[in-house]
N, C-alpha and C positions, 0 to 999 in steps of 0.2 A: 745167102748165108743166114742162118738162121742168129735172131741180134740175141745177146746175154742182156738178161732183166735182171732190173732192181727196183726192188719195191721198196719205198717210204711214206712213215707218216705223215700228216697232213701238216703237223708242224715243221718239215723241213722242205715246206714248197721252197723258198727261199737258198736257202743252203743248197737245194738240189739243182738249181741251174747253174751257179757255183760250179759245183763239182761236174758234170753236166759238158762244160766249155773245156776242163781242165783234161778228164777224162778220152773222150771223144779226139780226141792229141793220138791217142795211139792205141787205143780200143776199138776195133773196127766198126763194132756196133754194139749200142747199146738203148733199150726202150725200157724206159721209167715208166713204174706204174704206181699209180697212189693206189692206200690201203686205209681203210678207218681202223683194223683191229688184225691182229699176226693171221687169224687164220683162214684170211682172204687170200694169203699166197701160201706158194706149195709145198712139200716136205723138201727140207734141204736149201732154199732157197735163199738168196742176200735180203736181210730186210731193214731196212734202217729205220729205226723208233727216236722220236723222240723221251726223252724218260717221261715227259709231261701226256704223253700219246698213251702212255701202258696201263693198263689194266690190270686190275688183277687177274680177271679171266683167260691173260693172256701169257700168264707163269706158267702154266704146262708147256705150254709150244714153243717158250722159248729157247728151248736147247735142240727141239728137232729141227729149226730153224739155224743157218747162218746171221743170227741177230746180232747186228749192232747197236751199240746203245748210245745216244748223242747228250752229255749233260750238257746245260747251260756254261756249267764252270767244271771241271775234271776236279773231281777227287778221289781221292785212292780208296776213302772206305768205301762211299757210293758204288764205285766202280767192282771194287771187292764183292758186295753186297750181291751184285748185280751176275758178277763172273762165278758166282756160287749159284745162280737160280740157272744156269744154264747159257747163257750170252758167250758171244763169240771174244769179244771185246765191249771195249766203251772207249770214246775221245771226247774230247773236248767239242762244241761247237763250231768253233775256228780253227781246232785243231788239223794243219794241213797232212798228217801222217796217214788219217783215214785216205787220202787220195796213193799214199803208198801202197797201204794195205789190202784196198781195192783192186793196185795191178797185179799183185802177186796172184788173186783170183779169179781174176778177168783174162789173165793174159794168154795168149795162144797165138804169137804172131811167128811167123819163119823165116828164119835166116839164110839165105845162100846168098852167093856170089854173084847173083844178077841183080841183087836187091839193095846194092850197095847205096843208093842215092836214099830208098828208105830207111838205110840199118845210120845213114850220116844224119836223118834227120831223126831217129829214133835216139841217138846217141844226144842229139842238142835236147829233145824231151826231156831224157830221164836225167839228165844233167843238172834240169831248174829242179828236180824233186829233193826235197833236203834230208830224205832216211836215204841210207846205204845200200843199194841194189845193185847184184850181181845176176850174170846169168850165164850158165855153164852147158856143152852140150852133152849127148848120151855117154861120152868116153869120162865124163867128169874133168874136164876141161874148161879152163876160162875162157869166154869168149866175148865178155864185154860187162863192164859194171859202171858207175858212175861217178861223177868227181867226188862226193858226199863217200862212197866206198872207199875209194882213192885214200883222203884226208882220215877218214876213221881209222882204218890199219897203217894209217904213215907209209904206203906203198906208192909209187909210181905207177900207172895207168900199163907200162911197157913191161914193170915186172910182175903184172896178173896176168895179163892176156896171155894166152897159149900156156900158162903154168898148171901143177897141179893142184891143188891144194896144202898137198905135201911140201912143197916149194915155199909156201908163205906162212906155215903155221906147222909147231911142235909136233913132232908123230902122236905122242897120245892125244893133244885133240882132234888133230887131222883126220883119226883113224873114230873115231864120232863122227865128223861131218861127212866121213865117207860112206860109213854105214847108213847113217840117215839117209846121204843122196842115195844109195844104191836101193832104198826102201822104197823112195819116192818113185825112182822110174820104175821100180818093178811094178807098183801099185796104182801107180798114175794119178792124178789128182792133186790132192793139195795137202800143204804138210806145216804143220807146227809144233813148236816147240823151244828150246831155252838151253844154251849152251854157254861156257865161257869161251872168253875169244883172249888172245893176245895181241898186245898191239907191240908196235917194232919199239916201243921203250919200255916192254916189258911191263906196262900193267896191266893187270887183268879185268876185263868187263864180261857181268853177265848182257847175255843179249839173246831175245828173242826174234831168231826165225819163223820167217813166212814164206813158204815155197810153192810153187805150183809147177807143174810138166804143160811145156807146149810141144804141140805136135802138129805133123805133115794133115791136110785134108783126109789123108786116110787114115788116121788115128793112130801112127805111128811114134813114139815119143823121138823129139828131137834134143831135149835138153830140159833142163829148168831156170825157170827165175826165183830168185829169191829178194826178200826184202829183210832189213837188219833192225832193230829198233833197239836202243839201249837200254835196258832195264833194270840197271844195277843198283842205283838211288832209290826207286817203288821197289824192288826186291828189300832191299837194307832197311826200308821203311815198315816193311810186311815183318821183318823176322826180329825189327825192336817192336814192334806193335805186339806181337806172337809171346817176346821175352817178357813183354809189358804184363800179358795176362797169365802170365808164370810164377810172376815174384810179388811179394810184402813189398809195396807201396815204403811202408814205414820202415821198417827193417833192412829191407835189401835179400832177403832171404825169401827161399823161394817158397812157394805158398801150397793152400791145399791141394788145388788143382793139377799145378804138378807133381807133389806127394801124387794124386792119383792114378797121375798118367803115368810113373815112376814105377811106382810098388807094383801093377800089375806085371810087367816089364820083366823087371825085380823077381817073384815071385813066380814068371814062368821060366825063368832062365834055373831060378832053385830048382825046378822038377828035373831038371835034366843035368844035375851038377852035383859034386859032394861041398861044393862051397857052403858053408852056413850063412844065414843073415838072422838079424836081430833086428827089432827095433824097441825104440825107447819113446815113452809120451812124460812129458814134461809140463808142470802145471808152475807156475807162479804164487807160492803161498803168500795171502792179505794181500792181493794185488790192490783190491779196493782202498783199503789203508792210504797204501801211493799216491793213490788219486785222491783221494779227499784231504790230501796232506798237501799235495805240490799243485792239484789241479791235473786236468787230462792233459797239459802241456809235460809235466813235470811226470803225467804214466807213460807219456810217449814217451821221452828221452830215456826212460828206466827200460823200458820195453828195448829201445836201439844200444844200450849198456849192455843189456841182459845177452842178445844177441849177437851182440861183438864180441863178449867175454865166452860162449857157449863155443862161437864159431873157431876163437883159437885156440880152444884146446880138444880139438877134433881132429881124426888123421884126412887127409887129404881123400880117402874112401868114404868118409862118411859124410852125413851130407842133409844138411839142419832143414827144417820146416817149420814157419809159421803158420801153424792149420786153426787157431782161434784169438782171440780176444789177448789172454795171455798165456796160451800154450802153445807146447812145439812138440815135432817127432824127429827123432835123430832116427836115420834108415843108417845101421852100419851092419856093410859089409865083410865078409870074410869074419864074421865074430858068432860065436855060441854062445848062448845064455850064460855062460857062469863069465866069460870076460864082460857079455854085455852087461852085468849085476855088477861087475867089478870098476866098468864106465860110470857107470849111472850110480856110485854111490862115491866112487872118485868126483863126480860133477856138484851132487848135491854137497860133500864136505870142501869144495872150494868155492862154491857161492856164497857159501853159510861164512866161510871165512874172510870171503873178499869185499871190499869196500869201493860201493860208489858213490859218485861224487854227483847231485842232484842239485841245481839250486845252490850251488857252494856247500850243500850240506852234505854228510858223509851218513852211507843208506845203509844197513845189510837186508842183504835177501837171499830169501830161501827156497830149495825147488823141492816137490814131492814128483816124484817119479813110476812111473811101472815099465816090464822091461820083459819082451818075449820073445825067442827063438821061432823062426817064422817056420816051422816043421812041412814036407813037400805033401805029409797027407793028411794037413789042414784045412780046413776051406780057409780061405783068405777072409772073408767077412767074418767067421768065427776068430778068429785069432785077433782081428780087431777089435773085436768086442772085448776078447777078455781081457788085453792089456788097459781098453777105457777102461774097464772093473776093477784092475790093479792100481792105477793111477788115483779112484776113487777109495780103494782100499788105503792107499798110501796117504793120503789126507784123511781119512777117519783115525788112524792110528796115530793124528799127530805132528803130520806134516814134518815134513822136512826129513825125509825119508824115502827108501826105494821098496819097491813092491813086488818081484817074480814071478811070475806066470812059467811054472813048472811042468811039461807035460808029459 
């Protein structure tokens, strides 16, 4: 039988006999090969790097590689970092889920009915393994998973085996893990990816799938294994990380970067619509004053004022931006120039009129504004430009006042 390789770096001599004694459990064979740099081994190949092992030299070929990445200590940017250059994954050190993740690509053992004294001791194996493993034959059938599976869906061992998937999980997501399985065996190999699951008290977990097909000596598929990993917590952590580089720190409000990713969005959905959209740029008149009066403590707090008072008197469509120092773009929707002129000068005579409270002391502030109907055979960059010009118009004239961009 020809043995499945695995290459690693020099810093996981240690680690690799580890894994090595754990593996060798129910891997038929397997021969470890040490590598000084990724492109000592072959296209497509498992190779496990230390991060301390990588090179830079060695960023191209990480993603034509099955690379794994071992930090010292897991962490999600690192990791993140790493699963952007190409990398299959990354664990922990000690992390024991790599010896999961391993079976799901290593595996190719077969099941019948004469093999019952190995499927009892296959069954005590993947029992010690602590991720969630099932494994199903070509009809997409249960045919054996592990106590760790069992405990994760709150199932019974007796109401998997021989059921369908259909049987332990909602038709709409059933009807995903069905299409995946049926992808996998038609294509053979190995498969990932990231789905929610239900569990039998009805909360939902994301969880990323690892699957592989084993088959007969003739290359026949007989089923798949899969491995579960839960991901919900580093997903929730990726998508407040994500919101994080969204929003105004100070404000709450969402920043330029989104404005950007927003407005193009925005402005290709206008080509194809009779919707209007507007927007409005927002300056802060003698912002400096503020600050040299209260301190930069006393312009934050007038800035998180300024942008709570903005925010509630905006409809639920429209949708504020802190894109500088002390300005803002209000992107609203569904509105034409002559309403968005009729915003934007309703905004600036209710600032002018309302009173905040700074320091115990009672402030008024004023906004200069510009304000343009985002037309479908504009270029986008021109039409930004001329509302900054309006807004700069708008404070030449005296501040405290709206400015048009008429086209």
């Amino acid at each position: 039988m020809t043995p499945s390789i695995l290459y690693f770096s020099p810093q996981l001599a240690s680690r690799k006999a580890q894994l090595q004694t754990l593996l060798s459990k129910y891997v038929q064979s397997i021969e470890w090969q040490a590598v000084q740099s990724i492109d000592q081994s072959p296209f497509l190949s498992i190779v496990l790097l230390a991060e301390k092992d990588i090179k830079a030299s060695d960023w191209p070929l990480l993603a034509s590689r099955k690379t794994i990445v071992i930090l010292d200590e897991w962490n999600l940017e690192r990791s993140i970092t790493w699963i952007q250059k190409g990398v299959a994954n990354c664990f922990a050190l000690d992390d024991e889920h790599i010896a999961a993740w391993l079976i799901s690509e290593l595996s190719n053992f077969t099941l019948t009915p004469s093999h019952q004294a190995e499927d009892d001791m296959l069954q005590v194996i993947i029992n010690a393994i602590p991720a969630p493993i099932f494994f199903k034959d070509h009809l997409h059938i249960y045919r054996g998973c592990n106590t760790a599976f069992c405990q994760f869906i709150g199932r019974a061992q007796e109401d998997i085996i021989g059921h369908s998937v259909y049987d332990i999980a909602p038709k709409h997501l059933a009807d995903k893990y069905y299409e995946a399985d049926y992808k996998l065996l038609a294509q053979g190999g190995t498969q990932r990816y990231e789905a929610e699951v239900q569990l039998c008290n009805g909360s939902i977990h994301e969880i990323e799938f690892n699957k592989a097909v084993f088959t007969k000596s003739d290359g026949q598929a007989l089923g798949q294994v899969g491995v579960m990993l839960d991901v919900t917590e580093r997903n929730q952590l990726i998508r407040q990380l994500d919101k994080a580089t969204r929003t105004d720190p100070l404000t709450g409000t969402s920043n330029r970067r989104e404005f950007n990713l927003i407005i193009h969005d925005e402005f290709d959905k206008r080509k194809h619509s009779e919707k209007k959209l507007s927007l409005m740029t927002l300056d802060v008149d003698f912002f400096k004053k503020i600050n040299d009066k209260f301190g930069h403590g006393g312009g934050d707090q007038a800035l998180q004022l300024i942008a709570n008072w903005l925010q509630s008197q905006l409809r639920t469509t429209d949708t504020l931006f802190r894109v500088g120092g002390e300005e803002f773009y209000i992107l609203m929707r569904d509105t034409d120039i002559q309403n968005a002129l009729k915003t934007a000068e309703r905004l600036c005579k209710g600032m002018a009129t309302h009173t905040f409270l700074i320091n115990q002391q009672s402030v008024h502030i004023t906004l200069s504004a510009g304000v343009i109907e985002l037309a479908p055979t504009t270029d986008l960059e021109s039409a930004l430009d001329m509302v900054d010009k309006a807004l700069y118009e708008a404070k030449s004239d005296g501040r405290n006042c709206v400015c048009p961009v008429f086209q």
